[in-house]
C-alpha positions in Angstrom: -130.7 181.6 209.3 -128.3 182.8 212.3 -128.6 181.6 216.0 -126.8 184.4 218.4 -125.6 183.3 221.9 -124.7 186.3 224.4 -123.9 185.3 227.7 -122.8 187.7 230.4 -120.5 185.3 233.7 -119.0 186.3 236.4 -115.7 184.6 237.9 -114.0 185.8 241.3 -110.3 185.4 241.4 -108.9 183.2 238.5 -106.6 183.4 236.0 -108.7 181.9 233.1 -106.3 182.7 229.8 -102.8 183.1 230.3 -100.5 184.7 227.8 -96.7 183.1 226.6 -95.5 184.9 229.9 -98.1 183.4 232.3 -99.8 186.5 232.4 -103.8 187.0 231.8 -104.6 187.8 228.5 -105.8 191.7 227.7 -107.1 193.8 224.7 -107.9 197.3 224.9 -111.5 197.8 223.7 -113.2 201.4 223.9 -112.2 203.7 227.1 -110.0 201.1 229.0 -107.7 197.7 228.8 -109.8 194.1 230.0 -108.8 191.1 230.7 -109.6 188.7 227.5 -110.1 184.9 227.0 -109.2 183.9 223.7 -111.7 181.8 221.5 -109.0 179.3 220.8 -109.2 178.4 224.9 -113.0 178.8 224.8 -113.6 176.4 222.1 -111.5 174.1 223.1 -113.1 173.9 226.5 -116.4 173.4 224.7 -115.6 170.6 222.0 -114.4 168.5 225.2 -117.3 168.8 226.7 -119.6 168.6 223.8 -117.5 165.2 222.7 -118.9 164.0 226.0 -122.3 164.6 225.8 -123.2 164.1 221.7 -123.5 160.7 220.2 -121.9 162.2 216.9 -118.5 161.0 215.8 -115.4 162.5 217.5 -112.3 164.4 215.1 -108.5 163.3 215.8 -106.8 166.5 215.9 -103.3 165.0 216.1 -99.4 165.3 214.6 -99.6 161.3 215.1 -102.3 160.7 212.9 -100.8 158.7 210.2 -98.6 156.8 212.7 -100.8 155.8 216.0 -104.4 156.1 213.9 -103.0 154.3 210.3 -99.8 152.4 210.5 -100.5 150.9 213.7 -104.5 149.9 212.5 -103.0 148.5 209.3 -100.3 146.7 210.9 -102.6 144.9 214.0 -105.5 143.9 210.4 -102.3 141.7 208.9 -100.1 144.2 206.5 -96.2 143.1 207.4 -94.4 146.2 209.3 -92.1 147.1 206.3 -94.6 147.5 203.5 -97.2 149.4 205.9 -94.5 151.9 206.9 -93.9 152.4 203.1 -97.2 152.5 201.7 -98.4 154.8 205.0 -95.1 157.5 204.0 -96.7 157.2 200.2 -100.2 157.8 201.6 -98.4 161.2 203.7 -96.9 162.3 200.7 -100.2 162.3 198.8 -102.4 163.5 201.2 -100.5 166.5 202.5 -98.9 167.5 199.5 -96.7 170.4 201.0 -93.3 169.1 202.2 -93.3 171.7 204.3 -95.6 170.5 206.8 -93.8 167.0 207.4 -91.1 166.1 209.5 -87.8 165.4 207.1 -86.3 163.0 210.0 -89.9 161.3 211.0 -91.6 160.3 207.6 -94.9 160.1 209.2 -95.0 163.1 211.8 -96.6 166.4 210.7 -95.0 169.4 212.1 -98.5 171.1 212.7 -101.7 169.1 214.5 -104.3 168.2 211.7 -108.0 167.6 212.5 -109.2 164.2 210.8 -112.3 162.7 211.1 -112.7 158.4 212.0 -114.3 157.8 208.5 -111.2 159.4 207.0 -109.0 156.7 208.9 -111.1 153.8 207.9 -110.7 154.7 204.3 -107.1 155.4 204.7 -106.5 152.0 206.8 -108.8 150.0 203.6 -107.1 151.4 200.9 -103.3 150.6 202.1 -105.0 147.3 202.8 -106.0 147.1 199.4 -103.3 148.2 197.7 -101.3 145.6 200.1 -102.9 143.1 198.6 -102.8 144.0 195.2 -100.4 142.0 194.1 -98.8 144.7 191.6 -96.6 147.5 193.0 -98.2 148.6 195.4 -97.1 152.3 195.9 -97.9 152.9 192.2 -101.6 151.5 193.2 -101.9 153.3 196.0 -101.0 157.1 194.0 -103.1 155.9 191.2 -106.2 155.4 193.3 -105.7 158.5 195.3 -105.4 160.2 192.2 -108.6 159.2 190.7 -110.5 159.2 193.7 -109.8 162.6 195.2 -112.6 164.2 193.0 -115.0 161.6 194.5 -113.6 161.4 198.2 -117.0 163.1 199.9 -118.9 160.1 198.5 -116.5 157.2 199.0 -116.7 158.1 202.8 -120.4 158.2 202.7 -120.6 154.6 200.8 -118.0 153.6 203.6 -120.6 154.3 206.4 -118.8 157.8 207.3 -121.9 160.1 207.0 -120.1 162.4 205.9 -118.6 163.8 209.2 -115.0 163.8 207.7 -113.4 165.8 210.6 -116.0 164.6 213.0 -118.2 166.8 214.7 -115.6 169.8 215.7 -114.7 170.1 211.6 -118.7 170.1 211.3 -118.9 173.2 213.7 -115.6 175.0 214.2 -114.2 173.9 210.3 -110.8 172.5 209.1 -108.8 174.3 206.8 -106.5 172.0 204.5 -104.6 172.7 201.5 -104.6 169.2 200.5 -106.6 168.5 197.3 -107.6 165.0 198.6 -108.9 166.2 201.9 -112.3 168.3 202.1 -112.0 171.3 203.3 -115.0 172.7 205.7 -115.9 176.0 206.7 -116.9 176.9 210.3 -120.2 177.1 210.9 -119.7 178.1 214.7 -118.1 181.4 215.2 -116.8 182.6 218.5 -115.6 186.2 219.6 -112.9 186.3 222.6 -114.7 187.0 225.9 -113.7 190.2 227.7 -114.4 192.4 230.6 -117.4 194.5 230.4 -115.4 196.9 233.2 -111.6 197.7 233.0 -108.8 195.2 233.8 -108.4 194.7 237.7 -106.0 192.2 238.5 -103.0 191.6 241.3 -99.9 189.2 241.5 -100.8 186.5 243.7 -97.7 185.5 246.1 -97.7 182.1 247.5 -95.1 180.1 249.4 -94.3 176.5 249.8 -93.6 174.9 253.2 -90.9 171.6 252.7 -92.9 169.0 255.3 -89.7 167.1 255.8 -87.5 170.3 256.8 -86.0 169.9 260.3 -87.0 172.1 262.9 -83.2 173.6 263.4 -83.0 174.4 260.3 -83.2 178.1 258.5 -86.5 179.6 258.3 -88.1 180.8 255.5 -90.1 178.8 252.4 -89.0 175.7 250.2 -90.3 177.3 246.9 -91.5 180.8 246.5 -93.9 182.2 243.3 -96.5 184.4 242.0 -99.1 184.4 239.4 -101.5 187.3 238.2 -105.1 186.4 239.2 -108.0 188.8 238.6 -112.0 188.7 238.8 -114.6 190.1 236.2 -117.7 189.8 234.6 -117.2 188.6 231.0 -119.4 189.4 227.7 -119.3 186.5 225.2 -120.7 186.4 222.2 -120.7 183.0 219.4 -122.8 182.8 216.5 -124.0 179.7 214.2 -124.5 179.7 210.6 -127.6 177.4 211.0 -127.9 176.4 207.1 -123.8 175.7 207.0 -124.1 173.7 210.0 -126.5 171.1 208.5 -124.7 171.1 205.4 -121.2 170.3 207.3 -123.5 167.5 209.2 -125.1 166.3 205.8 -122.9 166.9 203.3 -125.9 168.6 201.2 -125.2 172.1 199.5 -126.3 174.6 202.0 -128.9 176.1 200.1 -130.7 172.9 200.4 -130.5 172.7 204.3 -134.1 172.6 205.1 -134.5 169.5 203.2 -132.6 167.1 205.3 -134.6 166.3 208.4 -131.9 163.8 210.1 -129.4 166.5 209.7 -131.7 169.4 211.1 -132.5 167.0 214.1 -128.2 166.1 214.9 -128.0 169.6 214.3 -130.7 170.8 217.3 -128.8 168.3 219.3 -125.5 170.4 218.4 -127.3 173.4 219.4 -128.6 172.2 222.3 -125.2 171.0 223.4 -123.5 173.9 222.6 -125.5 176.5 224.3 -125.7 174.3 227.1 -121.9 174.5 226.8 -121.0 178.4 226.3 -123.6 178.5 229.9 -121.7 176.3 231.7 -118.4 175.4 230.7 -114.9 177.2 232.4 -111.6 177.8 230.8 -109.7 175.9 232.4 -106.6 177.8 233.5 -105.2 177.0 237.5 -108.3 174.9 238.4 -106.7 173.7 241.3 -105.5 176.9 242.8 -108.4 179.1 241.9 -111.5 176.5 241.1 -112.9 178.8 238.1 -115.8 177.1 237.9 -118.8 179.7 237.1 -122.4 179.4 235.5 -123.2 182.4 232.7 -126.1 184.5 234.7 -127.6 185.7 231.9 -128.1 184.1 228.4 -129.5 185.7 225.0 -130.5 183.5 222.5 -131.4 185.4 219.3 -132.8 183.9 215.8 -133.3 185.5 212.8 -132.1 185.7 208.6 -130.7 189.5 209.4 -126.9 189.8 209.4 -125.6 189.3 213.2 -123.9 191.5 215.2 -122.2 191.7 218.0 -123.7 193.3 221.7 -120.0 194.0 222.5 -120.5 198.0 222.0 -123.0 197.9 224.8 -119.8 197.9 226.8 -117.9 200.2 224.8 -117.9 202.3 227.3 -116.6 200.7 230.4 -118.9 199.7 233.4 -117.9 201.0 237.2 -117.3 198.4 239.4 -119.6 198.9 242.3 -123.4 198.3 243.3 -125.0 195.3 241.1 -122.7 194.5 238.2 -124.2 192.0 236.8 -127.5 193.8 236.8 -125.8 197.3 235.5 -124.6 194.8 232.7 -128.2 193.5 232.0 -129.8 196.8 231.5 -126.7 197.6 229.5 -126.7 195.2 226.8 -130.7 196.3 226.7 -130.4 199.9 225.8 -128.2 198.4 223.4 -130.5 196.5 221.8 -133.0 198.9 222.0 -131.1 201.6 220.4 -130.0 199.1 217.5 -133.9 198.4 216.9 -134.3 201.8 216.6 -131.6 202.1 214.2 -132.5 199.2 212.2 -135.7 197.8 213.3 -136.5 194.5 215.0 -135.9 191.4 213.0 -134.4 189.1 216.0 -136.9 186.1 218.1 -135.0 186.6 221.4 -135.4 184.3 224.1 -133.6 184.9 227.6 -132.5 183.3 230.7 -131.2 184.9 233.7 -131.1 185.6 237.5 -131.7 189.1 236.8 -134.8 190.7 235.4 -135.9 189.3 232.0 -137.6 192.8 231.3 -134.2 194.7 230.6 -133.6 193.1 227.3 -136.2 194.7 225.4 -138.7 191.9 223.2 -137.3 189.1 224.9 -139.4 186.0 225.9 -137.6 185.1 229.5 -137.7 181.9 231.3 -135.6 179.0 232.5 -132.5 178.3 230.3 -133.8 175.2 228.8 -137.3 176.6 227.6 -135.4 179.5 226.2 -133.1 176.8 224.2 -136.1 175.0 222.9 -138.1 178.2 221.6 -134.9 179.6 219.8 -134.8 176.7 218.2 -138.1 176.0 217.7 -138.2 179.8 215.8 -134.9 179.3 214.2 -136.0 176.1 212.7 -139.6 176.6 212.3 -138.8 179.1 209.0 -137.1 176.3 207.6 
C-alpha cells in the first residue's frame, strides 16, 4: 500500500536551494533548465517541523554522539572520568567497526554525522554502566556483551522501554544506513523527489548595498559593503511517496508483511501521515529567510492511495509551461491530462483526494475539498484495505 503526495507551490523572489557557489540549484528536465530544490533541504525542513508537532521520539543525528549523548550521561550517573572515556572509545570501536569513519586524533568523534535514536543511548549509557561495575575487566566485558547481544539488539531496546524507534522517528520515515553489525539498519519508508520548476529557469542577480550608519558626512561617498545573490520565482512540482506497510514496520518493529496487524503502529503511523502532508503543504526551505521571507503555502495538493506501483506526475511538465496568464491553473489542468492519459494507458487503480484554490474538476476522479478532509479520506482508503 503506497500514499502519493503531489503538491504544485508557488514562491516570488527567493533563493530556496543554493549550490557550493551560492547559486540556485538547477537540473535540466525535458525542453529547458529549472531551478531545483534538493530532497536533502526539503527533508530536512520537514523532520524539524514534524519533531515539533509529533509526540514520537526524536533521532540524534550527530558527530558528537558518543561524546555529548554517552560519556557525558555516564559520567554525570557516577562512572569516574578515566574509565568512562575508555570504556566509551571501546564501545566506538565496536559499534562502528570501520576505522575509517573515526577521528584518529579524537577517539570519540566520527568524521561523518550518524543518526541514533534515544533508546540506542540508554542502552549504550547502561551497559558501560554495567560493565563499570563489573568488577572484572571491564573492556573485555563490555566486547563480550556487545558481541553476544548484537544478534538480539532490536529486542533488548524494546525490553529497555525503546519501542523500537532505534533512530527515532526520522530513521522510521527517511531510514539510516549503517554498516555496523550491531546497529539496525532501516530502510526509508518516506521517499522524496527534488522539487523543480514546472516552467524554465528565470532567475536575476540581486545587487544590494550596505550603508555604514557611523560614516561621517565628509567622508567618500559610495557603500560600506557591496554584494549580490541570484534570486528567482517559480511554481514548483513535488512529488514524495510512503511505503505505508514499511512505515509501520520501521514504527513497530513487526515484519512488514504483517503491518495490518499492529493497530498502535497503524494509529502513530496516521499521525506520521498526518504530519507529514501537513508538512510537504506548508513548510519552506529555508534559504535567505530574512532577505526574501520564502514563506509559501502548496495551492494544490494530490493525495493518491492505492497497492499499484507509484509514479511520478513529473512528465506532466515534461514539456515546459509558458509563463503568462494563470500559472498555477495552466499547471492544474496539466498534471490532469496527465493523469488522464496514464488511466488510459494503464487504467485507474488510484483513491485521489485533492485540495486546492483552483478547480478540483481538472484532476480527473478526484474527491476535492478542504486540505484536511482530503488528508483524512486518503487515509481513511489507504488504511481501510488493511
Amino acid at each position: 500500500m503506497f500514499l502519493q503526495i503531489h503538491t504544485l507551490t508557488s514562491y516570488p523572489a527567493s533563493l530556496l536551494n543554493r549550490d557550493d557557489a551560492g547559486l540556485a540549484k538547477r537540473i535540466p528536465f525535458g525542453n529547458a533548465e529549472r531551478t531545483r530544490v534538493s530532497s536533502q533541504c526539503l527533508k530536512r525542513h520537514w523532520r524539524q517541523s514534524l519533531t515539533e508537532t509529533l509526540e514520537l521520539p526524536a533521532g540524534i543525528r550527530s558527530r558528537h554522539f558518543f561524546d555529548r549523548e554517552v560519556r557525558r550521561r555516564v559520567v554525570a550517573d557516577g562512572v569516574d572520568s578515566e574509565p568512562a572515556q575508555k570504556l566509551t572509545e571501546e564501545l566506538v570501536m565496536t559499534v562502528m567497526q570501520s576505522k575509517e569513519a573515526l577521528d584518529k586524533d579524537r577517539p570519540l568523534f566520527l568524521k561523518q554525522p550518524v543518526l541514533f535514536g534515544k533508546p540506542e543511548a540508554d542502552y549504550f549509557v547502561s551497559l558501560i554502566k554495567e560493565c563499570a561495575s563489573s568488577g572484572e575487566n571491564p573492556g573485555e566485558v563490555l566486547k563480550s556483551r556487545l558481541k553476544a547481544e548484537k544478534n538480539n539488539f532490536r529486542a533488548l531496546l524494546q525490553a529497555a522501554g525503546g519501542d523500537d524507534l532505534m533512530a527515532g522517528i526520522e530513521g522510521a520515515m527517511f531510514g539510516r544506513f549503517v554498516t555496523s553489525d550491531v546497529l539496525a539498519r532501516s530502510d526509508a519508508a518516506v521517499h522524496v523527489a527534488h522539487a523543480f520548476t514546472v516552467h524554465p529557469l528565470d532567475n536575476e542577480v540581486d545587487y544590494f548595498t550596505v550603508v555604514d550608519d557611523l560614516k561621517d558626512p565628509g567622508e567618500d561617498a559610495g557603500a560600506a559593503h557591496a554584494g549580490d545573490m541570484e534570486l528567482g520565482a517559480g511554481l514548483f512540482y513535488n512529488y514524495v511517496v510512503v511505503d505505508i506497510p514499511l512505515l509501520v514496520s520501521n514504527l513497530s518493529g513487526c515484519e512488514r508483511k504483517d503491518w495490518a496487524e499492529h493497530a498502535e503502529a497503524i494509529s502513530d503511523a496516521r499521525d506520521v501521515l498526518r504530519g507529514l502532508i501537513q508538512a510537504v503543504a506548508t513548510v519552506s526551505p529555508g534559504a535567505k529567510l530574512g532577505a526574501t521571507a520564502p514563506y509559501a503555502r502548496a495551492e494544490c495538493v494530490l493525495v493518491e492511495s492505492s497497492r499499484a506501483q507509484p509514479r511520478t506526475l513529473a512528465n506532466a511538465y515534461l514539456s515546459s509551461l509558458h509563463q503568462r496568464g494563470d500559472v498555477m491553473q495552466s499547471a492544474v489542468e496539466r498534471m490532469g491530462t496527465h493523469l488522464d492519459q496514464l488511466d488510459g494507458m494503464y487504467g485507474r487503480d488510484e483513491h485521489r483526494f485533492v485540495a486546492t484554490t483552483r478547480d478540483p474538476e481538472a484532476i480527473p476522479g478526484a474527491k476535492g475539498g478542504p486540505l484536511k478532509d482530503a488528508v483524512e479520506a486518503a487515509l481513511d482508503a489507504a488504511f481501510g484495505e488493511a
